[in-house]
N, C-alpha and C positions, 0 to 999 in steps of 0.2 A: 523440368517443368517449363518448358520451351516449346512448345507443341501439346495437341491432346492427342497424343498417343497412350491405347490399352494394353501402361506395361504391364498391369497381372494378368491379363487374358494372354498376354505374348509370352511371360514368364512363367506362366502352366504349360504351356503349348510347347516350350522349349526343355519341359520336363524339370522347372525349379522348385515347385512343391505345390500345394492344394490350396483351395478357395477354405479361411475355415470360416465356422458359423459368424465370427464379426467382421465378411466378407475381405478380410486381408487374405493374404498371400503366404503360407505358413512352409517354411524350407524345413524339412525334416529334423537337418543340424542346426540350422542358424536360428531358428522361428520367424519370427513376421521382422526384430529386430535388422532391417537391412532397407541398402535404398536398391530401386529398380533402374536398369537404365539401359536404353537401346539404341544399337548401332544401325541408321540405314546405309545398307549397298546393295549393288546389282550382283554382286558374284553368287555364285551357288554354291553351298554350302553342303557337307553333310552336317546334317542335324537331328537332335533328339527325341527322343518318343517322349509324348504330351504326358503328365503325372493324373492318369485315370482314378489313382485311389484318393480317398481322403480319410484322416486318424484323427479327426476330433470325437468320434464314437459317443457317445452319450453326454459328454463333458457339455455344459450350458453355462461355464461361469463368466464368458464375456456379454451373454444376454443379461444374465440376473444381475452381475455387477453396475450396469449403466445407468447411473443417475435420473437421466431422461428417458429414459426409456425409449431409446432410439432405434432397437432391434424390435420389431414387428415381429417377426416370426426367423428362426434360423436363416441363414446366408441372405439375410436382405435387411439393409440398414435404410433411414428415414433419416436422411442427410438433414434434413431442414431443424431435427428435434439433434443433429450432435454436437456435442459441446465444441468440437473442434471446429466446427462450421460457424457455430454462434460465437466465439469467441475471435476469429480470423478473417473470416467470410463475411461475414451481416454487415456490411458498410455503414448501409444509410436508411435503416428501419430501427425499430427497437425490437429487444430482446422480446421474443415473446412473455408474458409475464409468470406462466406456469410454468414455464424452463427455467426461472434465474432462480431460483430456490436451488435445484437441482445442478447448477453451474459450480456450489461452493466455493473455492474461494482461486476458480480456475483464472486466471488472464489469458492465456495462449494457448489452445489446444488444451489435450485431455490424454488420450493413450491409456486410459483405465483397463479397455479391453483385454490392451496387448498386455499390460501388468501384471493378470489376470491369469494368463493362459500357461497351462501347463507345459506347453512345448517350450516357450522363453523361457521358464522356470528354469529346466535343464540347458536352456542355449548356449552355446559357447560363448565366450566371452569377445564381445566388438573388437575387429581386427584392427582399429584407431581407436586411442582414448578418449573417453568425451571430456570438452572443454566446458567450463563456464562461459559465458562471452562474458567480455568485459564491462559492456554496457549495462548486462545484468547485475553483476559482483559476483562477488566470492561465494555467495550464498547460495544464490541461483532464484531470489526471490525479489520481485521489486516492491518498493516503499509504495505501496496505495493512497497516501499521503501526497509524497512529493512526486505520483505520476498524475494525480488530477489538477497539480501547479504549473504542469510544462507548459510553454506559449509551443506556436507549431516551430518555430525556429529551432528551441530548445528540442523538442522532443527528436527534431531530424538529424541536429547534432551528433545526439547520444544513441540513437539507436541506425542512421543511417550505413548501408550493409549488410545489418542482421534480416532476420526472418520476419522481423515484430512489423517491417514497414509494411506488410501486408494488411495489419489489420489495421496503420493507420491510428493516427493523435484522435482522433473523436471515438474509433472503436474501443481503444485499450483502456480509455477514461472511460467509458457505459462500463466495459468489463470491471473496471477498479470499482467504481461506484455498486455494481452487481457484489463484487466481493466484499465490500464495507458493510452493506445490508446484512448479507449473511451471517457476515461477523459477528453483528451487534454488538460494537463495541464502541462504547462511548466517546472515545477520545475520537473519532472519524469524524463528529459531529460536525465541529469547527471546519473542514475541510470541504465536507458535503453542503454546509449553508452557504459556503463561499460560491463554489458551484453553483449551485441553485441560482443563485443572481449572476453569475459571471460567463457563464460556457455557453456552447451549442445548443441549440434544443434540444435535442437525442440526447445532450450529455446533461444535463440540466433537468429531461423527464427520468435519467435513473435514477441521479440524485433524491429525488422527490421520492421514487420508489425504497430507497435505501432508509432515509431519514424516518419512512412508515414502519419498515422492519426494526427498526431500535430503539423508536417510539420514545427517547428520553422528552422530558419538558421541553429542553431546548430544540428537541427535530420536529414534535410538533408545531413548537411557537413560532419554527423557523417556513414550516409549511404554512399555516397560518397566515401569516405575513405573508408570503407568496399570493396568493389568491389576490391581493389587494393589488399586485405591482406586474403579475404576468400574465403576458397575452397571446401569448401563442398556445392554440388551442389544445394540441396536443400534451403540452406540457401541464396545462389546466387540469387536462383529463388524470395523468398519471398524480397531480396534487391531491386531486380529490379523490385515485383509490389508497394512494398514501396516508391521509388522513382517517379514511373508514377502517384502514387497516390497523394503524397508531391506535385510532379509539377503541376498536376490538381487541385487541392485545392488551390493552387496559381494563377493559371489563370481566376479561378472564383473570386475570391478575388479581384481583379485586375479590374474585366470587371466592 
């Protein structure tokens, strides 16, 4: 990741497997589970015949599986709608709002595709064991609680090295807050009001949007309250679809 170099156009070309429908890179034995990596020099080389065939045949279940519906039509993804992009990638906007439903209860990436696919089904087993990192735990799960508490010090701490600094202390708090909503679980409440008054904007309008998805007494009365105390507009904006949304989920409840 040191360059934009196209290691799967380079690693067809060099004959290591086919483009499949969730435009990864699918090796025959291994499936898509593998990394790409390429060597540049001047020597000449003999080298391989490019992998002309491809074996996903009728199979669609990396399309139909995708939450967001990110796959457009076979072999071509809508980077902007995949969970691994909006969870990693999206710095410094917010989640689109029709996408966080479909995020579940993701923080880092997604990989549903590759879960999915018949070829990894059978793939041989990863030539290295996989690790938990440690910063994660043992679980491989973190506390969506105690990740919207971290100061940015805190957060660099614990997770400085790993992969997660890519998406960055204000992304993985949207993501948490993304994942609390979904939850709808009560006990987040206490966490998410705290937010609400204390974080980033961005991480402050998920907030807002989380508290609408759970709708208890306390995430309305907490959005409520908000209106009267915040001023940045954005964040207005996501109180009051938070609020329409709490009250609608109320009157279905209700009927």
């Amino acid at each position: 990741d040191t360059a934009p170099l196209l290691e799967r156009d380079f690693a067809r070309l060099a004959g290591l497997g086919w483009f499949g429908k969730n435009t990864m890179l699918i090796h025959k034995r291994l499936g898509s589970w593998l990394f790409l990596a390429g060597l540049l020099t001047d020597l000449e080389l003999e080298y391989d015949q490019p992998h002309e065939t491809a074996h996903c045949g009728t199979c669609t279940r990396c399309l139909d599986a995708c939450p967001t519906d990110a796959f457009p039509e076979p072999y071509v993804l809508d980077a902007r709608k995949c969970i691994s992009y909006l969870t990693i990638e999206l710095h410094d906007a917010p989640i689109p709002e029709d996408l966080r439903d479909g995020m579940g209860r993701r923080l880092f990436g997604c990989d549903i595709c590759q879960d999915v696919c018949p070829v990894n089904r059978r793939a041989e087993s990863p030539l290295l064991p996989i690790q938990k990192a440690a910063a994660v735990g043992p679980s491989g799960q973190l506390d969506l609680v105690e990740l919207l508490d971290l100061t940015e010090e805190e957060f660099r701490d614990r997770f400085q090295g790993t992969s997660i600094m890519r998406a960055k202390r204000v992304g993985m708090q949207k993501n948490a807050c993304v994942a609390l909503g979904n939850n709808r679980d009560e006990s987040g409440v206490p966490a998410l009001v705290a937010t609400l008054k204390e974080s980033e904007a961005l991480v402050r309008g998920h907030a807002a949007w989380a508290l609408g998805q759970i709708s208890s007494p306390d995430a309305i009365g907490a959005l409520e309250q908000a209106t009267t105390s915040e001023v940045d507009p954005y964040v207005l904006e996501e109180i009051g679809m938070a609020l329409a949304e709490a009250l609608q989920r109320l009157t279905v409840s209700k009927a």
